[in-house]
N, C-alpha and C positions, 0 to 999 in steps of 0.2 A: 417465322412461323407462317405457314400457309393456311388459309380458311377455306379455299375452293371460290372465294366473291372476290377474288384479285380483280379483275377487269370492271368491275361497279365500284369498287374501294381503294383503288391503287393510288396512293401517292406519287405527285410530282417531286422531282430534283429542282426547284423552282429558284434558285441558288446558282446551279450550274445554267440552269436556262437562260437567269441573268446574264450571267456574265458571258456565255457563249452568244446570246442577241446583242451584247455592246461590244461583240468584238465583229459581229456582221456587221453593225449598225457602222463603228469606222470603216469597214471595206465599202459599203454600199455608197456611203459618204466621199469616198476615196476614188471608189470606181466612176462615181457621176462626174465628179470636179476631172477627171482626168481624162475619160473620152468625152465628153464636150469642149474641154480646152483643145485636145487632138482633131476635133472635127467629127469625129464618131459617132451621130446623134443616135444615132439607133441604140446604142451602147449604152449610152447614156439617160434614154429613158428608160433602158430596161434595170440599170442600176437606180433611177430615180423608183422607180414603182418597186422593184426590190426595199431601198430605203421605207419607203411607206410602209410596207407589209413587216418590215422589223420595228418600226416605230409603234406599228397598233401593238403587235408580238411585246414591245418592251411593259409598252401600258399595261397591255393585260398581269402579264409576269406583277410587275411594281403593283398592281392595284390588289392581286390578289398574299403577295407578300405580307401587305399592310393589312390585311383582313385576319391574318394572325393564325392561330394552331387551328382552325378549321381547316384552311386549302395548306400549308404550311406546317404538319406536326413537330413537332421538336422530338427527339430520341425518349421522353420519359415520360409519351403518351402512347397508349397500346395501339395495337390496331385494330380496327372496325368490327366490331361482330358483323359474322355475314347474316344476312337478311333470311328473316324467316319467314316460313312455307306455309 
């Protein structure tokens, strides 16, 4: 059902963000350990600061997970009335 307040009320897939940030999270992991071992440093900081920026990315995800059907509704809570005028 649409209200018109999608973009102030819209739900995250916080689930799939998961798990799509811990499958960057081993690549970025994988990318550093392997052009630094190669010699590639350039490579490898840019996988290393990659790393970083999915590790903050995992926190937030995990943190707001645990904060429960506020950021996270489960399917048998409605959605938001939109905001009135």
């Amino acid at each position: 059902m649409r209200t018109g307040s999608e973009p102030a009320t819209a739900r995250s897939a916080l689930r799939a963000r998961f798990w799509l940030s811990l499958w960057g999270l081993v690549w970025a992991i994988f990318g550093t350990a392997v052009f630094a071992l190669t010699g590639r440093f350039g490579w490898a900081v840019a996988c290393g600061v990659l790393w970083l920026v999915v590790t903050v990315d995992l926190t937030m995800i995990l943190r707001h997970l645990r904060q429960g059907p506020h950021y996270q509704p489960g399917r048998d809570i409605p959605s938001y009335l939109p905001p009135r005028r």
